[in-house]
N, C-alpha and C positions, 0 to 999 in steps of 0.2 A: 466870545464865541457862542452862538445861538446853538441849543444843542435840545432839540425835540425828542422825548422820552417817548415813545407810543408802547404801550404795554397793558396787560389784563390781569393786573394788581386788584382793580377793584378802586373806585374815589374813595380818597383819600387814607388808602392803607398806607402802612407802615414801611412796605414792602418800595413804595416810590421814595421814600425818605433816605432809605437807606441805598438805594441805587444814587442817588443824587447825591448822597456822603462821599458815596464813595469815587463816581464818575468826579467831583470838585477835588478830590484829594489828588487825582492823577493829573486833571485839568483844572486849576484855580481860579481861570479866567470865565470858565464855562456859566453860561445865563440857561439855565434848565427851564423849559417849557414841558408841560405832562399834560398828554392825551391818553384817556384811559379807553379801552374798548371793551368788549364784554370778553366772557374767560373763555378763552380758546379758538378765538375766533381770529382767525389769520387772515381771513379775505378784508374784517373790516381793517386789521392793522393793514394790509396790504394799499386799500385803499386812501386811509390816509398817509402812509410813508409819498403813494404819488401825488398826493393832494398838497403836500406841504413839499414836496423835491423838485417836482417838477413847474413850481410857479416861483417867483421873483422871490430871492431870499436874499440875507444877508452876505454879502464873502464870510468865507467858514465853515458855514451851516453843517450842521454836523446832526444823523436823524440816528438816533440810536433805539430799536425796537425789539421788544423780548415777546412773543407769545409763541411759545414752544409745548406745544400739548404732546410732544414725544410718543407720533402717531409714525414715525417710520418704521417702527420694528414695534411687533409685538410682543416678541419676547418679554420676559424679565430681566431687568440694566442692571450691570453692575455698577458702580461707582457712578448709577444719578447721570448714563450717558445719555445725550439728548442728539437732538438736531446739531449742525454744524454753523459754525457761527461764518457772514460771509459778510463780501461787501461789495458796493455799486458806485462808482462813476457817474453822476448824470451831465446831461448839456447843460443845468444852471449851475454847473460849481457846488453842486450842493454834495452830499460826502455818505451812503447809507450804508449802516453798522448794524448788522441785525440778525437772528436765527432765520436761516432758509428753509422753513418751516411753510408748509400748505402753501396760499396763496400770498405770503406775508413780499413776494418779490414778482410777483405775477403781471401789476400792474405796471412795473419799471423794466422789466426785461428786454422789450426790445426794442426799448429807448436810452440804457445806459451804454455808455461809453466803456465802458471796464466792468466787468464781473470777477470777483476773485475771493477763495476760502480764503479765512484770518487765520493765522499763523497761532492758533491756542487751544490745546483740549478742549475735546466738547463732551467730559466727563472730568470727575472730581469736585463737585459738589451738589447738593439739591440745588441751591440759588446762585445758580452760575450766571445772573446778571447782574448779581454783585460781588462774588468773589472771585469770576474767571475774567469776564466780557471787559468789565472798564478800562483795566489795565492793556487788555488789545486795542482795543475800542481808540488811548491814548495814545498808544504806540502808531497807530491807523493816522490820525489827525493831527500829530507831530510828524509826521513823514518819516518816520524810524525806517533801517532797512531792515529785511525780511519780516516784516509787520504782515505785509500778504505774500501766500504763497500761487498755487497753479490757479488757474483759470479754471469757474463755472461752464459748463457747459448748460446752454439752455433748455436742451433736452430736459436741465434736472431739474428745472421750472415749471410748475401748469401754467398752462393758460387759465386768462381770468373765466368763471365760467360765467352764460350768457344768461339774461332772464334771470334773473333772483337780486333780494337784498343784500346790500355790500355796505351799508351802514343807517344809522337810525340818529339822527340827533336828536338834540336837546328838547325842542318841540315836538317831535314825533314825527318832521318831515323823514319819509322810506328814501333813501339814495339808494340806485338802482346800476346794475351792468347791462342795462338796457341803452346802446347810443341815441343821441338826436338824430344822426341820419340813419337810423334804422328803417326809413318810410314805413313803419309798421301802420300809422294814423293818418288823416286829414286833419289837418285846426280845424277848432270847433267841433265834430263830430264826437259823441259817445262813446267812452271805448270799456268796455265790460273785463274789470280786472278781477282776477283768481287768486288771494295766496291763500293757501291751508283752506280751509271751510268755509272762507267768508268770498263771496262774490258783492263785487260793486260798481256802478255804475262812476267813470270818473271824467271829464271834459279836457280832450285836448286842445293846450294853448301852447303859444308860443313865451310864456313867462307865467310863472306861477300866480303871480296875482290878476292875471286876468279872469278868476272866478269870481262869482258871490260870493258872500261868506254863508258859510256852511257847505260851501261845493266844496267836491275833491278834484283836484286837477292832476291831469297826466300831461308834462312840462318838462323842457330842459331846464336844469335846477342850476347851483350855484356851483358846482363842482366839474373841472376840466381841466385841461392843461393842450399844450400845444405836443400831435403828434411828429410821427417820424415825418409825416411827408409835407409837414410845417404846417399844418392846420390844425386846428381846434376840437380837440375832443370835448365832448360836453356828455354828461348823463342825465336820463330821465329822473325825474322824482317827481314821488306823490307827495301833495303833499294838501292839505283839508284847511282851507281857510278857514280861521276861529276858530280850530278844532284839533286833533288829532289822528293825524292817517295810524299810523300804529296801532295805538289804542283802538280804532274801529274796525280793523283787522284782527282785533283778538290778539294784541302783543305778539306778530310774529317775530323769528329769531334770526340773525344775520343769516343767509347762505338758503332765506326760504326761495322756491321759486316761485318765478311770478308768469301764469298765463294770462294773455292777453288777448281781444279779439273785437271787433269792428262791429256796431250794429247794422 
């Protein structure tokens, strides 16, 4: 059973070893995959729980995600309460396990087939993605009864928001919640991008490597899935042949936004 960790542990903390102890102890069969995202950042977890749920996976697949910044009350918690832990349904069979936190269900909401809170405190420990969640988690992916309980309402979801970064990969290509059929561009034409302080000039195409190296290209990237109404989402990315779009934006941080405009 494929079972996709997305969490803001940090590469190669301690903190995913021990989630993975303990998610095997409940699940023995379970093959753990870890994608780390930065801390607190829910739209990027958000974006990849739809990135790996909603495209062709294994039977099983099972996306178990923690980034809980414990931004819904600001109160002070007693007993380490956080977010509520929930789960999703999607059209590939795929199974999502995760805190309903920010945007962490944003991009799967009005594509899953079932929304429902897991049946287990979302208080009594500081690291309740490893002392509370697995055991739900397993109870969830063994079909146990009362493992879920009432139905989410979507209301209790954002929307993804639009214009800004929603993840940054390994090469410093910017993944964007900006769609392809935004007709925001012409191919080819110049399009003058804004995040934080730094303006740039970037070329859009219809594939990322249709620039020179050293251009920046404004492109439908690598990342989509297929909508409700059976077609094809796809998102923008920048991303700088040879180069680094990131780093030439001055490192911005998931959830910067992004203006954009036509010369």
């Amino acid at each position: 059973m494929l079972i996709h960790i997305i969490a803001d542990y940090g590469f190669g903390d301690l903190a995913f070893a021990e989630v993975v102890q303990r998610i095997k102890f409940y699940l023995p069969d379970a093959e753990p995959m870890l994608t780390p995202v930065p801390a607190f950042s829910t739209l990027a977890a958000g974006f990849c729980v739809a990135q790996l749920g909603l495209n062709e996976a294994p039977p099983g697949t099972i996306i178990y995600h923690n980034v809980a910044p414990r931004e819904d009350d600001d109160q002070a918690r007693t007993s380490n309460a956080g977010e509520r832990l929930a789960f999703a349904q999607l059209p590939t069979g795929v199974r999502v396990i995760g805190v309903n936190a920010g945007h962490a269900f944003s991009f799967v909401r009005d594509l899953a087939l079932d929304l429902r809170w897991a049946a287990v405190a979302a208080e009594g420990s500081q690291f309740r993605s490893r002392d509370l969640f697995p055991q739900a988690a397993a109870a969830i992916a063994l079909g146990q009864p009362k493992a879920l309980v009432e139905q989410i309402q979507p209301s209790d979801i954002p929307d993804v928001p639009l214009n800004c970064i929603a993840y940054i990969d390994g090469y410093g290509n910017l993944k964007t919640t900006i769609k392809e059929d935004a007709n925001i561009i012409r191919d080819g034409s110049i399009v003058h991008v804004r995040i934080g302080d730094v303006d740039q000039g970037a070329i859009a195409s219809d594939g990322s490597f249709a620039v020179e190296s050293g251009q920046l290209a404004f492109a439908p990237g690598s990342s989509g899935w297929t909508n409700a109404q059976g077609g094809q989402t796809r998102w923008i990315e920048l991303f700088l042949r040879g180069g680094n779009a990131w780093e030439s934006f001055g490192r911005p941080s998931v959830g910067t936004p992004i203006q954009i405009g036509n010369s």
